[in-house]
VEXDREN-2710 file (C-alpha; in Angstrom, 1 decimal):
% VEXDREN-2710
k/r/px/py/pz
1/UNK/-8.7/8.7/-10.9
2/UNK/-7.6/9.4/-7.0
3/UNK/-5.1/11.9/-6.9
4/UNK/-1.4/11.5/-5.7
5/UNK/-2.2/12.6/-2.1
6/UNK/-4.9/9.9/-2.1
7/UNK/-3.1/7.5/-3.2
8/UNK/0.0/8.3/-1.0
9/UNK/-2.1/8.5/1.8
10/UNK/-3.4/5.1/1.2
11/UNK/0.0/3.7/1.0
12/UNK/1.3/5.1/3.9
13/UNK/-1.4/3.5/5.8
14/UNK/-1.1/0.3/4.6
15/UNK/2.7/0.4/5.6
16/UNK/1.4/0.9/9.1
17/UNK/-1.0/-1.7/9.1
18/UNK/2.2/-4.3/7.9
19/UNK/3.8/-3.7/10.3
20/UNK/1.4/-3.8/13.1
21/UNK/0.9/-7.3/15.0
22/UNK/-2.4/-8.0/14.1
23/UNK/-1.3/-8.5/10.7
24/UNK/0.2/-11.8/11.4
25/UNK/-2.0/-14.1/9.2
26/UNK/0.2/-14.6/6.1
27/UNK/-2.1/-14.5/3.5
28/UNK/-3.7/-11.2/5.0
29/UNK/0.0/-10.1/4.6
30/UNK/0.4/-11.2/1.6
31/UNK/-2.4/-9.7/0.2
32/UNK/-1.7/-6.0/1.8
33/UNK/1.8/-6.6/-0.1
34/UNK/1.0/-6.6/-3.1
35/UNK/-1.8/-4.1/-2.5
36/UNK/0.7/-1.7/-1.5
37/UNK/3.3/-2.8/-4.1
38/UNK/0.7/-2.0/-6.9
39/UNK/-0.2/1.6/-5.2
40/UNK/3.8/2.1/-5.5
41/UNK/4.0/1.5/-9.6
42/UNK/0.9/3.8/-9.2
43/UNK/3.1/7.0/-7.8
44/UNK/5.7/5.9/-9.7
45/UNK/4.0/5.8/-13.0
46/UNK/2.5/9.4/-12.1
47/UNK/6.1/10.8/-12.2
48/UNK/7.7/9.1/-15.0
END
């Protein structure tokens, strides 16, 4: 199991790279979504 800083670093990153332009190609957005969504119910889950 990664720990939370992993994890949240991870995250974070992958906000970045949404919102940089060479993320254009929707499914390679789409896939970096839910990517991202799922480390979120990860952290989350961890603090419940």
């Amino acid at each position: 199991m990664r720990s939370e800083s992993e994890v949240r670093e991870q995250y974070e990153f992958l906000a970045e790279q949404l919102e940089s332009e060479e993320m254009r190609h929707e499914r390679i957005r789409m896939m970096f979504t839910y990517y991202k969504r799922a480390l979120g119910w990860v952290l989350e889950e961890e603090h419940i």
